[in-house]
C-alpha positions as CSV (number, residue, x, y, z in Angstrom):
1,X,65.1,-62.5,-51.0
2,X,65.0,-60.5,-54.3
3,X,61.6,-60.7,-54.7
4,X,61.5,-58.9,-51.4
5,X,63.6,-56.5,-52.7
6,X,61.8,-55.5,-55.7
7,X,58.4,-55.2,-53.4
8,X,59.8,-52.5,-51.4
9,X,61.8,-50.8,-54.2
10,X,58.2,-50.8,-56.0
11,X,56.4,-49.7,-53.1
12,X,58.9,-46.5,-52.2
13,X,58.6,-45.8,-55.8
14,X,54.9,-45.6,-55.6
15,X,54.8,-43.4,-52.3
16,X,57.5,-41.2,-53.5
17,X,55.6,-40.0,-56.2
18,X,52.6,-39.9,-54.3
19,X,54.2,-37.6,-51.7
20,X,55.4,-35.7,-54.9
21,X,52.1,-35.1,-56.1
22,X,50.2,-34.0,-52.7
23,X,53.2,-31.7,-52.8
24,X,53.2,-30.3,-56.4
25,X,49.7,-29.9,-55.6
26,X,49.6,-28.4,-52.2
27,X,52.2,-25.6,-53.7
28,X,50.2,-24.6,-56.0
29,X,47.0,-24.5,-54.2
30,X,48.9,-21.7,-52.1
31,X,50.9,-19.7,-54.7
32,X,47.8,-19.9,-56.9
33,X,44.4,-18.2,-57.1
34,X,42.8,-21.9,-58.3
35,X,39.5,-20.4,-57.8
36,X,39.8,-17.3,-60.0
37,X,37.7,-19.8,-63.0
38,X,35.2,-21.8,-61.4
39,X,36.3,-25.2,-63.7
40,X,40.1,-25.0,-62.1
41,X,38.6,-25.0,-58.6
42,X,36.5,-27.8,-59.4
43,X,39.4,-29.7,-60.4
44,X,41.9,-28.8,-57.8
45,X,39.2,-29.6,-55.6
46,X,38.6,-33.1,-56.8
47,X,42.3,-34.0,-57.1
48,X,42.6,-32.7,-53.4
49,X,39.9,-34.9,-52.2
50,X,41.6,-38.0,-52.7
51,X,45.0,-36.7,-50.7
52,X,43.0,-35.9,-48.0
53,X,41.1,-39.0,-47.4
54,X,44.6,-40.8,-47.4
55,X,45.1,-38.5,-44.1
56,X,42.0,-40.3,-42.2
């Protein structure tokens, strides 16, 4: 029964701060310019692309 317990407490940890980060991330996509230098675009864009195959 504990064990059970941890699981879940482990696994809404784990997609808490995954909804955190899509979120921190997604906020700054749209209050930021992340294309202005051509190396922050390229990093935005390949920390997005994980977040978005999560969506398929």
């Amino acid at each position: 029964m504990r064990n059970t317990e941890n699981r879940r407490n482990g696994l809404f940890i784990i997609l808490l701060l995954i909804n955190l980060v899509a979120m921190t991330v997604w906020v700054i996509g749209q209050s930021i310019n992340v294309y202005r230098y051509a190396i922050v675009g390229a990093i935005f864009e390949i920390l997005w692309l994980p977040m978005i195959l999560t969506d398929l």
